[in-house]
N, C-alpha and C positions, 0 to 999 in steps of 0.2 A: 407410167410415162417416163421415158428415160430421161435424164438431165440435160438441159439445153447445152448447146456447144457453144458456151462460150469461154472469153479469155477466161484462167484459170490466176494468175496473178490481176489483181483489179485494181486502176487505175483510184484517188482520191477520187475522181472526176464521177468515176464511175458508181463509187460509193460513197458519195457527199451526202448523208444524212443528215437531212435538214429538215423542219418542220414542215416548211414548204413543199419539198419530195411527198410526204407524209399525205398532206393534204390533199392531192390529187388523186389519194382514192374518195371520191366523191361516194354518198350514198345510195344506195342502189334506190329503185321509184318504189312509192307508195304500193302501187300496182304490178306484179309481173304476171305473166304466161310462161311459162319453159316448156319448151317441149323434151321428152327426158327418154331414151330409148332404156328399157328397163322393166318401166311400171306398165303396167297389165290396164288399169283405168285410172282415170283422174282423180286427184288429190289433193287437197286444201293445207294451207298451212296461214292459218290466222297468227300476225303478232300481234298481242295485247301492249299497252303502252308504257310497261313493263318492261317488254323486251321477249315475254314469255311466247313461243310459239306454240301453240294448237293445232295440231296436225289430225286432218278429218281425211283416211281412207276408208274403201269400199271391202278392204282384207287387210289381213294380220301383214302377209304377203309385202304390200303396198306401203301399211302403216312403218314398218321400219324398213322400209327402204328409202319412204318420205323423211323417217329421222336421219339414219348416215347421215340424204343428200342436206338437210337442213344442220346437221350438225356443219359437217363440211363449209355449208353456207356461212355460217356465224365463226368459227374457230378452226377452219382449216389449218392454218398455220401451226396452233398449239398442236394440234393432234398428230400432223408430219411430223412435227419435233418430239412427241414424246414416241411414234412408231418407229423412228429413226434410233434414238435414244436406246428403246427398249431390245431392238432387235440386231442393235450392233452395227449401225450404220450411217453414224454421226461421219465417220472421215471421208466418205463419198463426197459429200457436200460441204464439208469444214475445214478439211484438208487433215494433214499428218498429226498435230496436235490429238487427234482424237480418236489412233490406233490405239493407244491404251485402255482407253474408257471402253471402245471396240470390243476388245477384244474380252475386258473382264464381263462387258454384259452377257456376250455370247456363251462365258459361262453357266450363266443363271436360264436361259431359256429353258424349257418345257422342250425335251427332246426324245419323249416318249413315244407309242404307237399312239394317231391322232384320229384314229376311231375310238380304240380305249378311251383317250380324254373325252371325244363329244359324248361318248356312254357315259359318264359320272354326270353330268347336268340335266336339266330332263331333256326329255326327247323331243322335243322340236327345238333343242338350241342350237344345233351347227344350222337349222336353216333359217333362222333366226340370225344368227350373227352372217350367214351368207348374205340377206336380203340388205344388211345393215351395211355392206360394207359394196355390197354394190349401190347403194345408195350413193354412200360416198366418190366412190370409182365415176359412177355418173356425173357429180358434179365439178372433179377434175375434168373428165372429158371436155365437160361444156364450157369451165376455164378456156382452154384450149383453143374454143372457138371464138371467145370473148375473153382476149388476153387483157384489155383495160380494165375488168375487174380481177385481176391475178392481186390477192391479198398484197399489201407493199411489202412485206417481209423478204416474199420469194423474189419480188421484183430488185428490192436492193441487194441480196447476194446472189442476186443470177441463179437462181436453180428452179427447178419445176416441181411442185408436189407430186406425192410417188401415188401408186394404185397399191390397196389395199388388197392380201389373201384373209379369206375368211377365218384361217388358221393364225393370223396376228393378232385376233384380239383375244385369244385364249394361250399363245405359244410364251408372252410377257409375262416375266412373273417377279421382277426386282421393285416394283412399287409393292407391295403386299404389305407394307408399313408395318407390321410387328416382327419387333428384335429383340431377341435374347445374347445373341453373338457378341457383341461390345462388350455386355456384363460378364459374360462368361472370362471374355479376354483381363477385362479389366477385375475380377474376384481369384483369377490367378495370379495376376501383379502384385497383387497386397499379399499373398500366398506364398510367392518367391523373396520380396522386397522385406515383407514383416510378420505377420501372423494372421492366418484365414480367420481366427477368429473374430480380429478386428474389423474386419470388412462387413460385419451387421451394423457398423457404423455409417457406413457408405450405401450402404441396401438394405435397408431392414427387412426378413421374410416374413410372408403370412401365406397360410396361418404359420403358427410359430414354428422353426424348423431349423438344425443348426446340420449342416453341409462337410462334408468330409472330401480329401483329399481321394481322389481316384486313386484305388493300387498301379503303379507303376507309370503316374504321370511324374513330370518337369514341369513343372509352374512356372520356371522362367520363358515366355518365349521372346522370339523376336519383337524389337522395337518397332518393325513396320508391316506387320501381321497382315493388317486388316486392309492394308492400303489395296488390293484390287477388289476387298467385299466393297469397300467405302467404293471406289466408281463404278463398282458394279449396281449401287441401288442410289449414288444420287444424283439431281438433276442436270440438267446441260450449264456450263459457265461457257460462255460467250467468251474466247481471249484474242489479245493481237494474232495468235500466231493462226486462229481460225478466219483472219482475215485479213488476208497478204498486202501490202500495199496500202494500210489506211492507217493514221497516225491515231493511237489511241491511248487514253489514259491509262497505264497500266497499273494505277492506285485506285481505280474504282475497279479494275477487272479483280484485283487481288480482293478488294472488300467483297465482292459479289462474289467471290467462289469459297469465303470463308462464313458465309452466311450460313448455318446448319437448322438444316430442313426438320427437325425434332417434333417429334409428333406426340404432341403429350394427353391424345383422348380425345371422351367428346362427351355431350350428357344427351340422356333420354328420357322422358317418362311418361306414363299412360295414366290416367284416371277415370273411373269408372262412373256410369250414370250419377252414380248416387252421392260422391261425391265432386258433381258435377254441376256447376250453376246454369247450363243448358240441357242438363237431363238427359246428357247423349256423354260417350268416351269423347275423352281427348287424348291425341299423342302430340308431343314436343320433343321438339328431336335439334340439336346444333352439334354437328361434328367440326373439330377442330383441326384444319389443315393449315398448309403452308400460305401465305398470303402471295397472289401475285395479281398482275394483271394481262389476259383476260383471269378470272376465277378460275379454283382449278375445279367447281364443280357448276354444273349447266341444268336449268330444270326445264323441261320436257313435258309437252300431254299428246301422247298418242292417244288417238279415238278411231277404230272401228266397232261393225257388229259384233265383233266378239271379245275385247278385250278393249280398254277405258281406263289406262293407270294416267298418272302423273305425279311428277315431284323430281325431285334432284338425281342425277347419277354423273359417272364421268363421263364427257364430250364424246370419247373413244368407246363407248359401249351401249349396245343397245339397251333399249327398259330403261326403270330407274330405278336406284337401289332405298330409296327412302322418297315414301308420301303413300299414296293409295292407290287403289282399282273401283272405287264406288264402293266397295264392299268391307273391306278391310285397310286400316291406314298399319304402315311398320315403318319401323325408324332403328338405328344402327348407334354402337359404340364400340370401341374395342375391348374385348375378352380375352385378359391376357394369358391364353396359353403359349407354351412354352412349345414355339416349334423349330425352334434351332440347335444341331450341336456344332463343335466342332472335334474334328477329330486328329490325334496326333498320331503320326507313321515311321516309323524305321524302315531307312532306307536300305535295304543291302550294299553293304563297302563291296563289294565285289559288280555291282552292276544297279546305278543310281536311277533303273528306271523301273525296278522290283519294290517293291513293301511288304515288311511279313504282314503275315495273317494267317492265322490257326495254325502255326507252327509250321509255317511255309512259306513260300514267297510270291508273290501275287503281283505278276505284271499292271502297272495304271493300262489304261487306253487311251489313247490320246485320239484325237480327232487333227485333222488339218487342214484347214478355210483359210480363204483369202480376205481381206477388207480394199475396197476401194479404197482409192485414197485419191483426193480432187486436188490435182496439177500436181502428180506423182505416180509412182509405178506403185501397180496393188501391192499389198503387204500380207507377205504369207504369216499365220499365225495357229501356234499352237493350243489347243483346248485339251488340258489333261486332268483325267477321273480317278477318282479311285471307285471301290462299289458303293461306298457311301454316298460320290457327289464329287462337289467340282474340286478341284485343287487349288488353293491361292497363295499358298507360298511356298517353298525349297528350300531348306538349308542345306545346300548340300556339303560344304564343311564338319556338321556336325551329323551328318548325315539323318537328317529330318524331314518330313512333309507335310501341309496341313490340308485339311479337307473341310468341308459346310458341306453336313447333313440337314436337309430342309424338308419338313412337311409339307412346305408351296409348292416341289418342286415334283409333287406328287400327280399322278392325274385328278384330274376336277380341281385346283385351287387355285385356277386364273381370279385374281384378286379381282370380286363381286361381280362377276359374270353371275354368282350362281343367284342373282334376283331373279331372272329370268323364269327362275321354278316359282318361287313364292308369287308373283307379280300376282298369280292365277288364282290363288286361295282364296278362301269364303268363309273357310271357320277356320277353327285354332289348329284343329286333329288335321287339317288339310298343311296350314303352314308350318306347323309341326313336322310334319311328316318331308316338306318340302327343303326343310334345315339338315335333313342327311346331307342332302348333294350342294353345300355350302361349305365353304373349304379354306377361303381365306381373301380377307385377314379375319383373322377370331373375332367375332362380334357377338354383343348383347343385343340382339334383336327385339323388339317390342313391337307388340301388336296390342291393336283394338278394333273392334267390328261396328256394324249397324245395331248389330243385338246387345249391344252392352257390355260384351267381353273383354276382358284383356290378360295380358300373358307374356312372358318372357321367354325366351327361349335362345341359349345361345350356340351359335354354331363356332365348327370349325374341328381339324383331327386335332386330336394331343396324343403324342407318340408315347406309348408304353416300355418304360425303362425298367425294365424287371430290376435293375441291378444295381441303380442308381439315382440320382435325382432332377441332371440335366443343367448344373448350376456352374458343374467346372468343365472343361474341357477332360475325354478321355484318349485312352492308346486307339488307336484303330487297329489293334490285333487280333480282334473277335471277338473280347470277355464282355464288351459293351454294345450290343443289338439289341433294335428296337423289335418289338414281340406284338407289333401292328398299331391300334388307333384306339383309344376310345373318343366315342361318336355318339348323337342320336340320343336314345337313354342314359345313357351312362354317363351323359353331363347334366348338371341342375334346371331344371326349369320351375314357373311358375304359372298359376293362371289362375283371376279373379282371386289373385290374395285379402286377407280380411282388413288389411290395412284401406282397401279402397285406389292405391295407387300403386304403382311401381316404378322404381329410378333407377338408374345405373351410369356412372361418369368414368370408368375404367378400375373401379374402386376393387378391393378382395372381396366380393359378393357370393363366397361359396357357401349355401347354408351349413349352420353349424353341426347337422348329421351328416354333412356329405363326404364320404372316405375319403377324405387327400392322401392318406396316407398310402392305399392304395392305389389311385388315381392319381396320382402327379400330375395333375393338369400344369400348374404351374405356380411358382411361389414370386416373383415378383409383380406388383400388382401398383398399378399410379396412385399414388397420394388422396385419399381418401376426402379430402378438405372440401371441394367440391360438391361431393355425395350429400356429406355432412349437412351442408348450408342449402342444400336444396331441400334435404328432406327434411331439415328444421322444419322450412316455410312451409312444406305440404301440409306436414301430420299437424301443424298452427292452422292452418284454414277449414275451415268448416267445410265448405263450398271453395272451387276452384274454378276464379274464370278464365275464360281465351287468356285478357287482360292480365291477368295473375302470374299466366304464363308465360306471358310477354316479359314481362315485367323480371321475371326469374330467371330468362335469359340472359336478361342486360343487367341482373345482379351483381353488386361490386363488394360483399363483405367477403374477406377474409378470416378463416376459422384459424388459420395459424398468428396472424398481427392480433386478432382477439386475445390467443391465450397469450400472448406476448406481454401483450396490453397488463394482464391480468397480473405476472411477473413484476413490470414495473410500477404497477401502483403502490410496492409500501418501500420501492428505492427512494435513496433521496443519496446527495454526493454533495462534499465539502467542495468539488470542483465545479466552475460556470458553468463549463459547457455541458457537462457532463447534466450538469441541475436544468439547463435551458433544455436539453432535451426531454429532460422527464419531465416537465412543465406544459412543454407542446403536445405531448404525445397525452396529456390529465383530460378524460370528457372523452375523446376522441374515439367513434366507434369502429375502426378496424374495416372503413369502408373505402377503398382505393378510388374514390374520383380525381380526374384529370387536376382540376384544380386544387388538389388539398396537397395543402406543407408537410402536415403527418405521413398521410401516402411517398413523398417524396423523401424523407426521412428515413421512412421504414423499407422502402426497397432497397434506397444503399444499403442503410443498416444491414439488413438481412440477407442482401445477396454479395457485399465487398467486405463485411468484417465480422460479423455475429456464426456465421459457419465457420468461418476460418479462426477464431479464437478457441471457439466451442471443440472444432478437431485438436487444436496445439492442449488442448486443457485435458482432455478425456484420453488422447492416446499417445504413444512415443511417438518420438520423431520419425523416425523411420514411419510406423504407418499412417502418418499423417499426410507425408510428404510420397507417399505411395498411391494415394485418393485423390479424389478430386474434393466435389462438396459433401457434404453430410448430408444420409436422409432427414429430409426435416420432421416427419414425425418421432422417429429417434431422438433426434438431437430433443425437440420440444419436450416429449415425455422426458429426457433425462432431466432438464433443467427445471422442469415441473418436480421429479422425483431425484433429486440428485446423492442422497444418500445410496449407496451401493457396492459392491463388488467392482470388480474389474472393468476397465472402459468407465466408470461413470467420477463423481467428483470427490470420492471414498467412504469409508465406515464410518466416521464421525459424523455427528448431525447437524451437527454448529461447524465442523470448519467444511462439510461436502458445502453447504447453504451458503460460505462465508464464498468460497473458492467460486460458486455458482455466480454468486453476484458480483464479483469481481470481474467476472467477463462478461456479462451484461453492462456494467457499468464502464468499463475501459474499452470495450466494441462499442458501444453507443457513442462513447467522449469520440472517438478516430470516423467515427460515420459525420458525426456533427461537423468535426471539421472538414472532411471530405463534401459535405453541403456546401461550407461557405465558398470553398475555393468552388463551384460548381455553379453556384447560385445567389454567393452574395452571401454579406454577414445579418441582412434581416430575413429572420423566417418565414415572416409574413408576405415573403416576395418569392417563397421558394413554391413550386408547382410540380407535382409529379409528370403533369403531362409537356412541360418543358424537355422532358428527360426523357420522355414514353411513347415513341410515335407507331401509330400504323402506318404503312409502307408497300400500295401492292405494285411489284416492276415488273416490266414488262423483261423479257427475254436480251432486249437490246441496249437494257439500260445501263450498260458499264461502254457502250461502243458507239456512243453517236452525242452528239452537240447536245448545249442545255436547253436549248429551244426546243429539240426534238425529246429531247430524256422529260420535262415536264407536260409535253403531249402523251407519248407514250405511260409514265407513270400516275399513281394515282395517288395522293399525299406527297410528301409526309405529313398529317395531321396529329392531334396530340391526342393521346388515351386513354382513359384508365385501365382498371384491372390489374389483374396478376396472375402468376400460371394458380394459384387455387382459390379464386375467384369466379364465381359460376361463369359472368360472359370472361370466360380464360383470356388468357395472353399469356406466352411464353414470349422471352426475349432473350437480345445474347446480352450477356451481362456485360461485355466491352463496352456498350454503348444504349444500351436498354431499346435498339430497335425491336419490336415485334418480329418474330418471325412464325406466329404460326395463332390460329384462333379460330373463332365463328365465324369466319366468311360466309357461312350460309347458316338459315335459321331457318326453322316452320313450326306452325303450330296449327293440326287438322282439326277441323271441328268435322267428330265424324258424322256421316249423317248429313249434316248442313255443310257440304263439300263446298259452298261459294263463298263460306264465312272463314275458311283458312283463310291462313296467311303465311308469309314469307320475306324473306331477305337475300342476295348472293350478292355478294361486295367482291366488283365494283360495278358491275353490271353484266347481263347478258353477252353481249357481243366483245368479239375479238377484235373487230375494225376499229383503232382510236379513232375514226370518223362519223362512225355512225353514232348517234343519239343513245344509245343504248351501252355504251362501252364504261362510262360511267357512270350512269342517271342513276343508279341508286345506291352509290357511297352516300351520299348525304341523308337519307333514310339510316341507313345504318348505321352512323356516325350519331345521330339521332336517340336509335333503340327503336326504331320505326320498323313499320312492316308494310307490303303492299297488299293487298287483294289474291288470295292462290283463288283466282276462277276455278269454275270445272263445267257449269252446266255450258249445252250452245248458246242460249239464250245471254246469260252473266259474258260468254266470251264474245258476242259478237257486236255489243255495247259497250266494249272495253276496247275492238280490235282495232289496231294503226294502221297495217297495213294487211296487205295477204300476198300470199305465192298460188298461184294456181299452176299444178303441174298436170301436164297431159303426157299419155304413151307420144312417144315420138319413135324417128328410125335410124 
């Protein structure tokens, strides 16, 4: 549908965003009929009162074309935004502000032959993702005819939701959430600034492995490297200039586009009959994403004769990539291999649009596309390659060019399209077999069956570096080509281990025969803290219930404030504050609840002064000042073992131990008082969750009135945790907002499919008007779960309302 014609600068008047405005999307009736030209025969979509939709068609055909049009239904808005987003076409509708973000996406798309791509996933997915997005296409139509239900979004900045090609939801590929690119950039910094050695201070590898400098790279590069990867993969910021005419805070647009989207994991785990208090497998599954409002993930139950999954996936994609089929439950975390390089180029001084390569000069290619641009003339834009990948920066002074080599970038890695294969599996060897044509993001997959089974398996390519390791940046002159994937077998799996269960939270999980040395899959791997604490409590339970597992989600110890813990028990300080700290912190079991003073204590501590001591103590200046924070298992092992060699607190045993606790003791004293000015000079007043909020906003929330911004948003509430705390929270350390967690939970009971359960904060629907937009933040907020239905019967004693869709013309 092309963009409505209207005024292109808008009036206050025009875009008065007011709660009020807001409100007049009334919610759709209890009851509809739609007539839908499209669908082939009639279609059910029960909502449960939940929010959950149950989509009953008579074909596969029907069944996701019912999903699209219902996605559409509930989250239209988000999913224009993120197909706009992803496919470079934010400045159509935003205006000039957002030829740059434009332009760098377009570098990242999937611009391969798009047969080859439908061939890497199984074979009924391009008809698959066709039925889905006609789906969608349908319910814009009927927008169209019924403008008073046009979501408010589009209605307050005048524009129309676009029609989806079936080739959109596979051509996106800058969300695929695993990066290695930053680190590479940022273990060359410390390489040029100080000594690469020191940088296992910053990153510790596993398994163990110490990195060498590429023959014939510059570790120094450019200060703004990264600036077009950076808006080529993150989300949309709403600013003044995307909307002419209307007086905005420009102090909340700046907070809101410094907000970083960090994706620190997720945990998973299956347990088998036997160690099972229902005598059937369990899977538990909580991925940790960004927080927003709507969620950025939606659960779904398609039911035909032939196919019956349900559980979570993204809005924008058919299937689901986490829950079950009746037969088998699978659940996701990221496996981090290592699918990024980048690459450095010598430019030819005689002609700046040549690069050597293999002792020659190798013209880039460029491409040349237009972007719209809303109450402007299009904006011609250049898109330039090397044979690696896209280009994203030019020195042309020092005659340079950089490039991003990507495994996403490859055919089949439209990020979890490929559930589409697995949805269908029944045994292990089936979904096994189905993990070939799964590509990315790298994930830990877990399965469990009706028979009892369970198994790990993780997908995803890891590019074969014959020649190196994949840690620093190399020349692009040929010495450095990847020599294809390993895939399939050649990565670990497991099935029915004798432990009785199986976990995985992003942790180094390669077993200890597995050839890394060989196989580079990849050596940075998330903080293992998580893993730890989960698999404490497992391999502690005899039996494990649903209960158990609930329970383990919403887990709040800390395996790093534990050994912290451990550290300070035999300090003691001639100074108060220094002594009131170790006083607070005496008993105190390393459990981050919202209301505890130690929690509160210990996250300053640890995240404003106890790194930063710990770097100034172990390394010179220079690479101190070269890094950001310290790995914290690093840092903990040293100051657990602090006699040592180089990097640590020296060869003496008595002064490494003396020097050890001196920064323990003088980062505690400076955290302490960094509390009182925070929180007051009585402890007993101090609150982690004063400090610690969840936060999920809505798209518009840096641009509209506070009437409207607290309909729109959902908190700020206060929370516990920490990023290595099983229910995670990562936050930015400016301000210990949240920015990323368990928004969504489940736990299958396989077998007894109506005794799952689930969680997606803040709720279902995208409408701040409908009932459903937030009704189960407070569940969540809780450690609550609701009911994951599945049979007819359980769904239609649950259901609120229905949609009854008919072929129309």
């Amino acid at each position: 549908m092309p963009i409505r014609s209207l005024p292109i600068l808008l009036s206050a008047v025009a875009l008065g965003f007011s709660a009020q405005a807001v409100a007049k999307d009334a919610p759709t009736s209890a009851t509809q009929t739609i007539a839908v030209p499209g669908l082939s025969k009639p279609a059910d979509i029960l909502i449960d009162r939940w929010g959950v939709p149950h989509i009953y068609a008579k074909s596969e055909d029907d069944g996701f074309f019912a999903q699209g049009f219902n996605a559409a239904r509930d989250r239209l808005f988000q999913i224009d935004l993120w197909r706009r987003r992803g496919l470079g076409q934010l400045s159509e509708v935003f205006g000039p502000a957002y030829v740059e973000q434009d332009r760098a996406t377009r570098l990242f798309l999937y611009r391969g032959d798009m047969q080859v791509e439908w061939n890497h996933y199984s074979p009924d997915a391009q008809r698959i993702a066709t039925r889905f997005v006609a789906g969608i296409n349908a319910y814009v139509d009927w927008l169209a005819k019924h403008p008073d239900q046009m979501p408010f979004e589009f209605r307050k900045l005048n524009y129309a939701p676009a029609h989806w090609a079936p080739e959109d939801v596979v051509r996106i590929r800058s969300h695929g959430l695993t990066r290695n690119l930053q680190s590479e950039v940022a273990r060359a910094n410390v390489a040029c600034k100080a000594n690469l050695a020191d940088d296992t201070i910053r990153f510790g590898l596993q398994p163990a492995w110490q990195t060498q400098l590429p023959e014939g790279l510059d570790p120094c590069l450019p200060k703004d490297l990264l600036k077009v990867f950076t808006l080529a993969t993150q989300g949309v910021r709403l600013t003044p200039e995307s909307l002419k005419g209307v007086d905005v805070d420009s102090t909340r647009v700046a907070a809101a586009a410094n907000l970083e989207e960090t994706m620190e994991g997720s945990n998973n785990w299956v347990i088998a009959p036997g160690k099972s208090t229902t005598g059937r497998a369990v899977m538990a599954n909580d991925p940790h994403r960004a927080y927003s409002a709507p969620s950025l993930r939606y659960i779904a139950h398609v039911s035909t004769p032939t196919l019956d999954i349900i559980g979570a996936g993204e809005p924008s994609l058919p299937a689901v990539s986490i829950g079950h089929n009746g037969h088998v439950a699978f659940g996701l975390t990221i496996f981090n291999i290592d699918q990024e390089d980048l690459y450095v180029y010598e430019l030819n001084p005689a002609n700046n649009s040549e690069y050597r390569y293999n002792g020659g000069w190798e013209p880039f290619s460029v491409l040349h596309e237009t972007v719209k641009v809303r109450g402007g003339e299009p904006r011609p834009v250049d898109l330039t390659f090397t044979r690696h990948g896209p280009v994203i920066y030019v020195d042309a002074e020092k005659h340079r060019a950089y490039a991003v080599r990507s495994a996403w970038l490859s055919p089949g890695m439209s990020p979890y399209f490929g559930s589409v294969g697995y949805m269908r599996a029944r045994t292990f060897a089936q979904f096994k077999q189905s993990m070939m044509n799964w590509g990315a993001p790298t994930e830990n997959q877990v399965y469990a069956d009706t028979k009892g089974n369970i198994g790990w398996v993780p997908g995803g390519l890891a590019p074969i570096r014959p020649n190196w390791d994949g840690l620093l940046p190399v020349p692009g002159d040929g010495r450095y080509e990847w020599a294809g994937f390993w895939r399939g077998d050649q990565l670990p799996s497991s099935y029915n281990p004798k432990s009785g269960y199986f976990t995985s939270s992003n942790e180094m999980n390669l077993p200890p025969d597995y050839p890394y040395r060989e196989r580079k899959l990849g050596f940075e791997w998330t903080n293992g803290s998580r893993h730890a604490r989960i698999d404490e409590v497992l391999a502690r339970l005899d039996k494990v219930s649903i209960e158990d597992s609930i329970r383990l989600q919403n887990d709040m110890v800390s395996i790093p404030a534990r050994r912290l813990m451990a550290l300070l028990a035999y300090l003691s300080s001639n100074d108060a504050d220094t002594q009131a700290a170790l006083n607070l912190f005496k008993g105190w079991n390393a459990t981050m609840l919202a209301d505890s003073p130690q929690a509160a204590l210990h996250e300053v501590w640890f995240t404003h002064h106890l790194g930063r001591a710990f770097k100034n103590a172990v390394l010179s200046k220079a690479s101190a000042e070269a890094m950001g924070a310290p790995d914290t298992d690093v840092m903990l092992d040293t100051l657990e073992h602090p006699q040592g060699s180089e990097r640590k607190f020296g060869e003496d045993p008595q002064q490494a131990a003396a020097k050890r606790d001196a920064v323990l003791r003088d980062s505690l004293k400076n955290a302490w008082t960094d509390m009182v000015k925070r929180q007051g000079p009585n402890p007993q007043g101090w609150n982690w969750g004063q400090l610690h909020h969840n936060l999920n906003a809505h798209p518009f929330a840096a641009i509209v009135d506070e009437a409207t911004r607290a309909k729109l948003n959902v908190g700020p509430t206060p929370e516990g945790g920490s990023p290595y705390t099983p229910n995670q929270s990562t936050y930015r350390a400016s301000d210990f907002l949240q920015t990323n967690g368990p928004s969504f939970r489940t736990v299958v009971d396989v077998g007894n499919w109506d005794n799952s359960r689930a969680v997606n904060l803040p709720g279902q629907s995208g409408n701040p008007d409908s009932p459903h937009y937030r009704d189960l933040a407070p569940l969540w907020l809780k450690g609550e779960y609701f009911p994951l239905l599945y049979s007819r019967k359980a769904v239609e004693a649950a259901t609120e309302s229905r949609v009854h869709l008919v072929p129309g013309k």
